[in-house]
LONU-178646 format. One record per residue (C-alpha): residue number from 1; residue in three letters; y, z, x. Coordinates in steps of 0.2 Angstrom, whole numbers, always signed. Each point is the difference from the previous one (the first is absolute). Layout:
BEGIN
pos/code/y/z/x
NUM/Ala/Y/Z/X
...
This chain:
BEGIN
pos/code/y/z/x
1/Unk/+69/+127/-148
2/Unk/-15/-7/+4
3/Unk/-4/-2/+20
4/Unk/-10/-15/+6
5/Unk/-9/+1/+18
6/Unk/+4/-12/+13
7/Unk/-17/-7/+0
8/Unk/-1/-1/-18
9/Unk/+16/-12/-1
10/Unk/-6/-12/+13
11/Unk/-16/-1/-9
12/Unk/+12/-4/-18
13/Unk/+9/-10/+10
14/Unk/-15/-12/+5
15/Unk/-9/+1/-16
16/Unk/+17/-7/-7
17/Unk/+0/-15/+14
18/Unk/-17/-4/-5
19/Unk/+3/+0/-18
20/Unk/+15/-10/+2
21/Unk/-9/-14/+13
22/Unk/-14/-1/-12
23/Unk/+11/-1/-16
24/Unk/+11/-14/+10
25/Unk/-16/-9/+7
26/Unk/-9/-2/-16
27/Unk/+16/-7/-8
28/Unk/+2/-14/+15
29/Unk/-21/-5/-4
30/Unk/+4/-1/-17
31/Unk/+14/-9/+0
32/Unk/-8/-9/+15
33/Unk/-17/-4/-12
34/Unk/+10/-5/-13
35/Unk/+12/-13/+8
36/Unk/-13/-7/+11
37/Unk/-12/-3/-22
38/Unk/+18/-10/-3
39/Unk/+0/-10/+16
40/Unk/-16/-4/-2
41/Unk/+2/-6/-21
42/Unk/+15/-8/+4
43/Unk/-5/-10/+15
44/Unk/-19/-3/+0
45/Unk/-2/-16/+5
46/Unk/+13/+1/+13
47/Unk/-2/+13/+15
48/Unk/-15/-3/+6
49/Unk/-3/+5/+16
50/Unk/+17/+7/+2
51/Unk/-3/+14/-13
52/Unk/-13/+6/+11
53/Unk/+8/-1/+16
54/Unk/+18/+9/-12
55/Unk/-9/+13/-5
56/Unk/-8/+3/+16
57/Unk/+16/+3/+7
58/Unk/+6/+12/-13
59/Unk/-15/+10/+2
60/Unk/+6/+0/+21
61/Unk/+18/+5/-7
62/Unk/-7/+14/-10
63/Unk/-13/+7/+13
64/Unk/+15/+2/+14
65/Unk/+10/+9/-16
66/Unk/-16/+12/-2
67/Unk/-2/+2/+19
68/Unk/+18/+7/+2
69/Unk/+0/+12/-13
70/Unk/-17/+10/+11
71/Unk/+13/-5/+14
72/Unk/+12/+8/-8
73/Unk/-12/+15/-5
74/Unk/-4/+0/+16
75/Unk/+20/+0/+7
76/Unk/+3/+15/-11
77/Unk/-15/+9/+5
78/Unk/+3/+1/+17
79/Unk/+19/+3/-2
80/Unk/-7/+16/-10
81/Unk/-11/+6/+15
82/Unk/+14/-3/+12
83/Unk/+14/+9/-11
84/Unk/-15/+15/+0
85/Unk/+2/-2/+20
86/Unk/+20/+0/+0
87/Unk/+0/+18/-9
88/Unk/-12/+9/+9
89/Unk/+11/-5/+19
90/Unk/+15/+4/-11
91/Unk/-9/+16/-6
92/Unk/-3/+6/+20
93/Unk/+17/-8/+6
94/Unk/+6/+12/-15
95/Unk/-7/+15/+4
96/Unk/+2/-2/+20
97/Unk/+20/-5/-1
98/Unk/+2/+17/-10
99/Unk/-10/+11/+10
100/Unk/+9/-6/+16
101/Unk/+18/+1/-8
102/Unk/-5/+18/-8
103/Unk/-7/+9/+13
104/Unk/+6/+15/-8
105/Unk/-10/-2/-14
106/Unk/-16/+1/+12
107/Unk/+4/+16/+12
108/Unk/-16/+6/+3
109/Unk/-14/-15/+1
110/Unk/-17/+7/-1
111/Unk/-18/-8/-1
112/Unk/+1/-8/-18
113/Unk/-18/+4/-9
114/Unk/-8/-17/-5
115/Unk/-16/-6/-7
116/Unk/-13/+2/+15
117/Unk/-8/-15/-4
118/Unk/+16/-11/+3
119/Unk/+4/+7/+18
120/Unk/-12/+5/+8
121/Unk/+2/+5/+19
122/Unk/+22/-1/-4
123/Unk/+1/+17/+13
124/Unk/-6/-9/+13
125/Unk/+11/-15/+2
126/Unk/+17/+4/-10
127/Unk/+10/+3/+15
128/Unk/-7/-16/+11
129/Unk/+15/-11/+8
130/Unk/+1/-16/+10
131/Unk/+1/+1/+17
132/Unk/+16/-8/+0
133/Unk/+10/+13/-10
134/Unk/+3/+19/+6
135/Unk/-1/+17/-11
136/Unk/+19/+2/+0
137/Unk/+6/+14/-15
138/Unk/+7/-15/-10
139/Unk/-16/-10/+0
140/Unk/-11/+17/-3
141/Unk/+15/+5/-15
142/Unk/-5/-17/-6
143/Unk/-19/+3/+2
144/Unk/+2/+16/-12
145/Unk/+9/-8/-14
146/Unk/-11/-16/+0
147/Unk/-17/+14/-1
148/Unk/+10/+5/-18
149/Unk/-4/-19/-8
150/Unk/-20/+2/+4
151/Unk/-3/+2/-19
152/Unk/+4/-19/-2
153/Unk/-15/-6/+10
154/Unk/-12/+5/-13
155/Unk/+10/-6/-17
156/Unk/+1/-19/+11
157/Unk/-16/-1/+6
158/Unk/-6/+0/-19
159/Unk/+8/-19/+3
160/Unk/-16/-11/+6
161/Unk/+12/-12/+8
162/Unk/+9/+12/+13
163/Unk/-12/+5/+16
164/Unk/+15/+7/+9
165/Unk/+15/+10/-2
166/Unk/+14/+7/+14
167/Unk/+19/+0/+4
168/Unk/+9/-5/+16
169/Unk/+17/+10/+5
170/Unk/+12/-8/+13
171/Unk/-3/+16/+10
172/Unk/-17/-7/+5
173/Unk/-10/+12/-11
174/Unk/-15/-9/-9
175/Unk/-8/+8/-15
176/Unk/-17/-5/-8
177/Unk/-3/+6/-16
178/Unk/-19/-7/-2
179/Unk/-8/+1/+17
180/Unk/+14/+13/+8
181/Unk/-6/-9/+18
182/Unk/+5/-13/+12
183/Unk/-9/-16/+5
184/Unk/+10/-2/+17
185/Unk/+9/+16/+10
186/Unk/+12/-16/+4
187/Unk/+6/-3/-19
188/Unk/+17/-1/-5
189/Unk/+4/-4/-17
190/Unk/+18/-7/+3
191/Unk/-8/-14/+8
192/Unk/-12/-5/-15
193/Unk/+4/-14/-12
194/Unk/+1/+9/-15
195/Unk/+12/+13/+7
196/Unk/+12/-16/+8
197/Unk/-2/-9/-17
198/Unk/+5/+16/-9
199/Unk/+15/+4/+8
200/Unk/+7/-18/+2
201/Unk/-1/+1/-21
202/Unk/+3/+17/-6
203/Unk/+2/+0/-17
204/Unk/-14/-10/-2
205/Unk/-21/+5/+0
206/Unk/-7/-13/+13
207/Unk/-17/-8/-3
208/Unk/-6/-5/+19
209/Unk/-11/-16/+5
210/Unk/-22/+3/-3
211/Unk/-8/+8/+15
212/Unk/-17/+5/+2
213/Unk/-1/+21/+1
214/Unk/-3/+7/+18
215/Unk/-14/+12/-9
216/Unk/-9/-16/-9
217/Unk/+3/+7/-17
218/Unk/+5/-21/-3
219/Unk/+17/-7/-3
220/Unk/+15/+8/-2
221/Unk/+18/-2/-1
222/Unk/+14/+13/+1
223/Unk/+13/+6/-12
224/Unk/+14/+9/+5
225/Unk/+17/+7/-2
226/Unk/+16/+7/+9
227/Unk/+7/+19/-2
228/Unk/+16/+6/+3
229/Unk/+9/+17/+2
230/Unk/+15/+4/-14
231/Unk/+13/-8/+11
232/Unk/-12/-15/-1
233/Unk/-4/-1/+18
234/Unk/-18/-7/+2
235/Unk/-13/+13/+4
236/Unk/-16/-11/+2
237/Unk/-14/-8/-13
238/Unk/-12/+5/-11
239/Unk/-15/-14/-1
240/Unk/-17/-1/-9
241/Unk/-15/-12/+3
242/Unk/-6/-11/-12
243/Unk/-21/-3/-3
244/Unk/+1/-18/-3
245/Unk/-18/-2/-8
246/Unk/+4/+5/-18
247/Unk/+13/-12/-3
248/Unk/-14/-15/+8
249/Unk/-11/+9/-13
250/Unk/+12/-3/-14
251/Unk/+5/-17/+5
252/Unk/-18/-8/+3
253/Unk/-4/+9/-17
254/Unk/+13/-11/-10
255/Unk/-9/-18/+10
256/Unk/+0/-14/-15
257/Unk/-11/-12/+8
258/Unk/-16/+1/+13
259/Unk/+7/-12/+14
260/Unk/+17/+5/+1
261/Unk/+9/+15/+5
262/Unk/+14/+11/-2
263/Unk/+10/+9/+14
264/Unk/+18/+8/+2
265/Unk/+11/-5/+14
266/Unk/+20/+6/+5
267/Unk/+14/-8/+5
268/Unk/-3/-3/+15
269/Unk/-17/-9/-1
270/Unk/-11/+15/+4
271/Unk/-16/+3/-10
272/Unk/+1/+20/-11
273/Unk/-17/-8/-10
274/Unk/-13/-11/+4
275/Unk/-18/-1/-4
276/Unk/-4/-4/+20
277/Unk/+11/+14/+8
278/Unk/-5/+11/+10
279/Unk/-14/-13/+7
280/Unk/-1/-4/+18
281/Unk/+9/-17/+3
282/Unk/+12/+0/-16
283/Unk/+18/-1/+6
284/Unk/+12/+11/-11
285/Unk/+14/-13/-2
286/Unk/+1/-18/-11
287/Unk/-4/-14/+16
288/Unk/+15/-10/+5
289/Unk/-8/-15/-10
290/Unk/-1/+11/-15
291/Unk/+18/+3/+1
292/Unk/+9/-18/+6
293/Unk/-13/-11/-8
294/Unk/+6/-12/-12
295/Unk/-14/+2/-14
296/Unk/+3/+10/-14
297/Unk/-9/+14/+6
298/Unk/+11/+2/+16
299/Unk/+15/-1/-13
300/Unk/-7/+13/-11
301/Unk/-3/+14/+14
302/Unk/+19/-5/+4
303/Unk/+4/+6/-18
304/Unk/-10/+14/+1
305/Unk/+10/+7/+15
306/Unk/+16/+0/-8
307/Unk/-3/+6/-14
308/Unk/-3/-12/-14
309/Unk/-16/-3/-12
310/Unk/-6/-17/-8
311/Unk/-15/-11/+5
312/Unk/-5/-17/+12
313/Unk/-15/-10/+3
314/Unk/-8/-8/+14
315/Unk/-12/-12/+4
316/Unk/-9/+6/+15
317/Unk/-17/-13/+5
318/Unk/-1/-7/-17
319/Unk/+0/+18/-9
320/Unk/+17/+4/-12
321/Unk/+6/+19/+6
322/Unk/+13/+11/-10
323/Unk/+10/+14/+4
324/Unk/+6/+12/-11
325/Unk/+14/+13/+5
326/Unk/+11/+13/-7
327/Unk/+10/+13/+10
328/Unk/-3/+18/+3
329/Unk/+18/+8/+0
330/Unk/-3/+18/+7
331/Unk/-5/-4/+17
332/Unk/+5/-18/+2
333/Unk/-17/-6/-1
334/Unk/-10/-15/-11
335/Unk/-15/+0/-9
336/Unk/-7/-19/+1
337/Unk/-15/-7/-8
338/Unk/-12/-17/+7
339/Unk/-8/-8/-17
340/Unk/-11/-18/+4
341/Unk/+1/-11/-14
342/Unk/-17/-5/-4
343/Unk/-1/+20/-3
344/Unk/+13/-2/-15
345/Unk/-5/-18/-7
346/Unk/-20/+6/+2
347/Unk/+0/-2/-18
348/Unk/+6/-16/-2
349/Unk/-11/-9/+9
350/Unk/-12/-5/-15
351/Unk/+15/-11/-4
352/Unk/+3/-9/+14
353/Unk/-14/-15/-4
354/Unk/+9/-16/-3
355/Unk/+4/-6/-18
356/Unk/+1/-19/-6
357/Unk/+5/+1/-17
358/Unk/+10/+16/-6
359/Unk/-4/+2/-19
360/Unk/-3/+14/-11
361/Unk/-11/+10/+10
362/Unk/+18/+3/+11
363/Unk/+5/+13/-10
364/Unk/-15/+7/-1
365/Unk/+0/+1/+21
366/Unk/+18/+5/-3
367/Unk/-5/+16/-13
368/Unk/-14/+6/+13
369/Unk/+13/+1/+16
370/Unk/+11/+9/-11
371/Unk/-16/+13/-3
372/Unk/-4/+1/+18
373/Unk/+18/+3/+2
374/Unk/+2/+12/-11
375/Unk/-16/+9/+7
376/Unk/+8/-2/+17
377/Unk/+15/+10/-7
378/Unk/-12/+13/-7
379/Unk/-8/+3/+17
380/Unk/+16/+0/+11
381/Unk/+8/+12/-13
382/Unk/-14/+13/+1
383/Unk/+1/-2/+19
384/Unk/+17/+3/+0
385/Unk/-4/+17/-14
386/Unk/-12/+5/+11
387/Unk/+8/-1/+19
388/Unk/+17/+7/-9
389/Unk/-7/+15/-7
390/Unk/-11/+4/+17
391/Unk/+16/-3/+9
392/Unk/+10/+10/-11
393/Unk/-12/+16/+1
394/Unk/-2/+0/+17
395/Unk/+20/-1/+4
396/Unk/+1/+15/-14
397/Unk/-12/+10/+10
398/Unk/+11/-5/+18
399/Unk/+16/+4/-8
400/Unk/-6/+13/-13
401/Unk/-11/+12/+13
402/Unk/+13/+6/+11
403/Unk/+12/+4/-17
404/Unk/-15/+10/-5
405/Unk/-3/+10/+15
406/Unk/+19/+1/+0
407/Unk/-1/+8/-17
408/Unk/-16/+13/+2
409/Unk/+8/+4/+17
410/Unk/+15/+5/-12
411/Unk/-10/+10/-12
412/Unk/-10/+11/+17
413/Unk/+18/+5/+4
414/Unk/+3/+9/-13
415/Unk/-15/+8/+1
416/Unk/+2/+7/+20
417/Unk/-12/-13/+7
418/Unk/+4/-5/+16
419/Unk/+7/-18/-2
420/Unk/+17/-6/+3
421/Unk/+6/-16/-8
422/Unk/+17/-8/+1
423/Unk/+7/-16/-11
424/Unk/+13/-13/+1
425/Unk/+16/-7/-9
426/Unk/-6/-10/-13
427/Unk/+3/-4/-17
428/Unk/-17/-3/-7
429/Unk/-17/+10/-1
430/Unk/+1/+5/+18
431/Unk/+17/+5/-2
432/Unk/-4/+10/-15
433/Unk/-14/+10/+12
434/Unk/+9/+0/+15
435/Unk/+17/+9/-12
436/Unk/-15/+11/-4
437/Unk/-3/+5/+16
438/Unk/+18/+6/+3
439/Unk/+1/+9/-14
440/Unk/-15/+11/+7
441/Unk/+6/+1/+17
442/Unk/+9/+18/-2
443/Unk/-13/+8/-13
444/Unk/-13/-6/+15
445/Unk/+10/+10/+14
446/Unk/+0/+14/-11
447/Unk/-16/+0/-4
448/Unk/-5/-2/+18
449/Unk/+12/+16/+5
450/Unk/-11/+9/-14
451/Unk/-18/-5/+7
452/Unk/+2/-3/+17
453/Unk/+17/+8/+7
454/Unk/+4/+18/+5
455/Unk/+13/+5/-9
456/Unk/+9/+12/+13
457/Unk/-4/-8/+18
458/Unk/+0/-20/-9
459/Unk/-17/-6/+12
460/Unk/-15/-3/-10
461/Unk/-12/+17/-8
462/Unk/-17/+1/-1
463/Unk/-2/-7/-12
464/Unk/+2/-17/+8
465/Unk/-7/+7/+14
466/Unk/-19/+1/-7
467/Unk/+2/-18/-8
468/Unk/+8/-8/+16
469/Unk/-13/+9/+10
470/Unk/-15/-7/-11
471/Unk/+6/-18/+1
472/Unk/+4/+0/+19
473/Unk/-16/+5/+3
474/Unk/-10/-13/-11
475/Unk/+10/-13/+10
476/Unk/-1/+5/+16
477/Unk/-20/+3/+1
478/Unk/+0/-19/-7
479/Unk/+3/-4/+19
480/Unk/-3/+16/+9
481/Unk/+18/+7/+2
482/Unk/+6/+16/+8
483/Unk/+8/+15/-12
484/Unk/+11/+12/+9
485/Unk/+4/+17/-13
486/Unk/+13/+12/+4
487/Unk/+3/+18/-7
488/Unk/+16/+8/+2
489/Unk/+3/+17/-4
490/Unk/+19/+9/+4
491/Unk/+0/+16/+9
492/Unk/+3/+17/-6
493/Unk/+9/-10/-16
494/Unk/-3/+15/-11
495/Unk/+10/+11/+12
496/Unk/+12/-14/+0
497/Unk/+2/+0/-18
498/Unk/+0/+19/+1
499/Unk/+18/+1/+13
500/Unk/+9/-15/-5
501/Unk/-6/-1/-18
502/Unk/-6/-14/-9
503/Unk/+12/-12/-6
504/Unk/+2/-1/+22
505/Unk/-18/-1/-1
506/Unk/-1/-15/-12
507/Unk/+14/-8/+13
508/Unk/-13/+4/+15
509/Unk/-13/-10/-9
510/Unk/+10/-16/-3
511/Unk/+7/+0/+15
512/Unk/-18/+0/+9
513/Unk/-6/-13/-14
514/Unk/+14/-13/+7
515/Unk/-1/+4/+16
516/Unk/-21/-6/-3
517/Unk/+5/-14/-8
518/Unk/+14/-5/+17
519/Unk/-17/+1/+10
520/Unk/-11/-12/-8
521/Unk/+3/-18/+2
522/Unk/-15/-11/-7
523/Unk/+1/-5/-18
524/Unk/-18/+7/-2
525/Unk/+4/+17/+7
526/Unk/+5/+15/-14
527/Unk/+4/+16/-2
528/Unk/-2/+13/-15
529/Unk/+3/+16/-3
530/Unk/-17/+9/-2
531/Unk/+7/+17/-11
532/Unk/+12/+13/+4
533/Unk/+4/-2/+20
534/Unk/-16/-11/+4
535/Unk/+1/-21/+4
536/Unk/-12/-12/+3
537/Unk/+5/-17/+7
538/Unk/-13/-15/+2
539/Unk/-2/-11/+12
540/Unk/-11/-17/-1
541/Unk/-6/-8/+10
542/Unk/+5/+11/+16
543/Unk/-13/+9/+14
544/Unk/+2/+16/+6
545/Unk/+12/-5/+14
546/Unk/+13/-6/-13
547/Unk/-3/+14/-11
548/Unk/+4/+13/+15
549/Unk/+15/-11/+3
550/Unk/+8/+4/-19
551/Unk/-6/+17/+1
552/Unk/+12/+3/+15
553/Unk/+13/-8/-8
554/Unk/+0/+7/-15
555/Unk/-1/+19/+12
556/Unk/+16/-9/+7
557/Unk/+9/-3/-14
558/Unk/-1/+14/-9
559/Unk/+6/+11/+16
560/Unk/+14/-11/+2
561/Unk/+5/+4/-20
562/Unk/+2/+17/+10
563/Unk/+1/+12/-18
564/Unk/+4/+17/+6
565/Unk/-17/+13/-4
566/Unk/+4/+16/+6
567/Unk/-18/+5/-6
568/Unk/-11/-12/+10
569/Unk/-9/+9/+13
570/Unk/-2/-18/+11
571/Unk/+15/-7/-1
572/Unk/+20/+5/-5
573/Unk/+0/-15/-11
574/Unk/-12/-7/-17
575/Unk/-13/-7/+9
576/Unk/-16/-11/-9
577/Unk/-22/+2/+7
578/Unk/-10/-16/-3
579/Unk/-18/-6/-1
580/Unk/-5/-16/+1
581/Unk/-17/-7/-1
582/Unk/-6/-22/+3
583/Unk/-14/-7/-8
584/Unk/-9/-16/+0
585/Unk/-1/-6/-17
586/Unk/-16/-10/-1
587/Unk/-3/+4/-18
588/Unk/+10/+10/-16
589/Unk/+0/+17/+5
590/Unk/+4/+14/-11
591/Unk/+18/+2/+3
592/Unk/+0/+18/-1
593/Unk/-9/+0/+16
594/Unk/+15/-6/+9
595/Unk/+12/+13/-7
596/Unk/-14/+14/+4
597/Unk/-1/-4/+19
598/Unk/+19/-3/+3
599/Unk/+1/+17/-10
600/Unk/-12/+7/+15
601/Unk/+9/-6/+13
602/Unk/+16/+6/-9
603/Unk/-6/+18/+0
604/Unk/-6/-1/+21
605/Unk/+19/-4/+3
606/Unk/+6/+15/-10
607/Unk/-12/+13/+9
608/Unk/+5/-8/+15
609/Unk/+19/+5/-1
610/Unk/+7/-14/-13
611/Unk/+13/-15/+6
612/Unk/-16/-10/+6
613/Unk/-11/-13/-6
614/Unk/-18/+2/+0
615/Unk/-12/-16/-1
616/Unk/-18/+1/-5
617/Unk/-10/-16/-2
618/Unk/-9/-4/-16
619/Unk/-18/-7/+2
620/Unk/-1/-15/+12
621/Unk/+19/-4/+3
């Protein structure tokens, strides 16, 4: 069967619109030319001045008709941009509910590698919290699992409309996902509008009022939505902001006429679009006169704010005003257009001179309006052509973008890339994907136990190692950051495997790995077994101080293991020697480096009697 693209369907679907509206419109004129040819035969010496002022008002009638089909365009376009919006909250909230309700799935959270040029300077400010909320294990459990969902910043952030992306947790804990820092120590989420709004409708994605952005990227409103654990007990909220400025673009491309305007408001008054916002001085909100007047502009914003679409007309000092409105569905909103009418009757004015004695030449004047009409038609059909299709490619693009990152990020699994990509229950294209991505999911933790896994102690091998080394160091001399290296080496294992055997040794190996992995409690940190009985764990973004610190421990944990060695000289039990070595990573080194002076170290501990750590400082650290 053949498959049709998202974006290509849209794009059918508008062409067919615009065939439809120009097939339909040319029908109406030619009908309209031909009755108004009868009238005029049939009743030539009889209007007069009335046929003028008739046809006129037929023209008004067909102008409003013309203007509410770009309204219309306009209604659907921004439904489109805002349903683009809907999936990618309901994409994080998707991802975040399953990895906090499977934490099993997640055991070991580690530093996810991601294109450098998307998160820059991410070791430095992971881990920030407010002041008002305390490293508590639950909050820190919570700060590892959220680290597994980083992937999802660079797939969103190919969405020009979303400057920010995070999740609030009931604990407290507030997690950033575009600039992973906070503006105040002071900030607690629970407190915010979109987190309250959220949780007071949780089966719904919220749309908050316009603000300006604290940064002064422009303004923005949040979208956000509720998550809950399996025994639907609320967790917290997962929220997105939204870069206004493209959907002004959009709407001021799609202006009919030079004096008037077209601006989008929702239901409670408050302005989303309007050409003047963001100037100093403009209020956000319809005035009090523009809401309990008694003109029919007044009455037409009052439509607008519950929902409805139509037109009205004003007079307003001496100057006839119409406004024409249709609803926006998705986020309660309306799209509203201000039209003068000397801008839609411009053409008409050659006619307005007064005639005494209406004859033959009536129908002549009556054959020439029905011309100018019909060229009228012409122009606001290839307007309405014109706006649609620009409209149309660039909601494609919004909507079609993140489906096609989705869908390369697919393709990079399957190739060992390191790219993670989760989908949703749907039943359309994105479903089809996201039933993809499932169906991959165990081929990938296979692969991964292949390339990346040790297939006796379970930690990571070297070959990850040398990869994850490479990266770490690239993003940490972007902003300067400290690399501690470890070497671990375990002593007299050969005579160990000589007494005991080894299928014992094998269990003296595993035991030591997990007993590593109990030591190290930042997601960035890792440890992976070098060959035979050698280890190296890493350590970003940690000085020498804190490096001496794990080295102790990891002494202390394996003596506590307390494996019985009979053959080692220092010690009645299996005991591990350790160099470590800090540098200050101001630019890529060669990795090898690393490995080479914690190896030196390494050896200094064994000379001097083994069951001791060594450090030896690496250039300027």
């Amino acid at each position: 069967m053949l498959k049709i693209k998202l974006r290509d369907k849209i794009l059918i679907m508008v062409i067919a619109i615009c065939l439809f509206s120009i097939i339909s419109i040319s029908l109406t004129s030619y009908v309209q030319n031909q009755s108004l040819a009868d009238y005029s035969r049939e009743t030539n010496y009889i209007l007069g001045n009335n046929a003028v002022s008739g046809a006129q008002d037929a023209l008004l009638d067909m102008a409003h008709d013309f203007v509410r089909i770009i309204l219309k365009e306009q209604s659907s376009s921004c439904n489109n941009m805002l349903d683009s919006i809907k999936f990618n909250i309901l994409l994080l909230e998707g991802v975040v509910t399953d990895i906090l309700n499977n934490p099993e799935d997640y055991p070991n959270s580690r530093p996810i590698m991601r294109p450098s040029e998307a998160v820059e300077g991410i070791y430095c400010n992971t881990y920030s919290l407010p002041g008002t909320v305390a490293m508590t294990p639950e909050i820190e459990r919570e700060l590892k699992l959220l680290s597994n969902t980083s992937l999802l910043m660079p797939i969103l952030a190919e969405n020009p409309n979303i400057i920010e992306l995070y999740v609030g947790l009931e604990s407290g804990l507030f997690y950033n996902y575009t600039t992973f820092t906070f503006e105040n120590p002071e900030y607690d989420a629970r407190t915010r509008p979109w987190y309250i709004a959220a949780k007071n409708q949780p089966d719904e994605v919220i749309f908050t009022e316009v603000y300006a952005d604290a940064f002064g990227t422009g303004m923005v409103l949040t979208a956000a939505k509720a998550i809950f654990d399996s025994n639907g007990n609320f967790m917290g909220v997962a929220a997105l902001d939204i870069l206004l400025e493209n959907l002004k673009i959009l709407v001021e491309q799609t202006q009919v006429t030079e004096t008037g305007y077209t601006f989008i408001i929702n239901e409670a008054g408050m302005y989303i679009v309007h050409p003047d916002m963001g100037s100093d001085g403009v209020e956000l909100f319809l005035s009090e006169s523009d809401l309990n007047g008694q003109g029919g502009l007044a009455e037409g914003y009052r439509h607008m704010m519950n929902g409805e679409d139509g037109f009205v007309s004003d007079e307003i000092n001496g100057d006839r005003i119409f406004l024409v409105f249709s609803p926006i569905s998705v986020a309660n909103w309306s799209i509203g257009s201000i039209i003068h009418e000397e801008e839609l009757l411009y053409l008409l004015k050659t006619l307005t001179t007064e005639i005494d004695d209406y004859s033959a030449e009536s129908e002549q004047r009556i054959e020439v309006m029905s011309s100018r009409t019909s060229r009228i038609i012409l122009i606001i059909v290839a307007i309405v052509v014109l706006l649609t299709v620009i409209l149309a490619i660039s909601v494609s693009k919004i909507i079609s973008t993140p489906i096609g990152k989705l869908t390369r990020s697919i393709s990079l699994i399957k190739t060992n890339k390191n790219e993670v990509v989760y989908g949703l229950q749907r039943f359309d294209e994105i479903g089809t994907i996201a039933n993809a991505v499932q169906d991959m999911k165990d081929s990938l933790i296979d692969a991964l136990e292949k390339v990346h896994y040790d297939a006796l102690t379970g930690i990571y091998n070297r070959r990850f190692l040398e990869e994850s080394l490479c990266s770490i160091v690239n993003l940490l001399s972007r902003c300067d950051g400290t690399l501690s290296v470890m070497m671990i080496d375990v002593d007299f294992f050969k005579k160990y495997n000589d007494t005991y055997g080894h299928d014992m040794g094998d269990v003296c190996l595993k035991s030591i790995a997990q007993a590593f992995l109990q030591c190290l409690e930042r997601a960035d940190d890792f440890v992976a077994r070098y060959g035979g009985e050698e280890f190296a764990v890493i350590l970003p973004n940690t000085d020498e101080n804190g490096a001496k610190l794990v080295a102790q421990k990891l002494l202390e944990a394996v003596r506590l293991l307390n494996i019985p060695h009979s053959k080692n000289k220092a010690a009645s039990c299996v005991t591990v020697s350790i160099g470590v070595t800090t540098a200050k990573v101001t630019y890529p080194q060669n990795t090898g480096d690393y490995i080479k002076r914690a190896d030196e170290a390494l050896y200094i501990s064994k000379q001097d009697g083994r069951n001791r750590y060594t450090f030896s400082p690496f250039g300027d650290a």
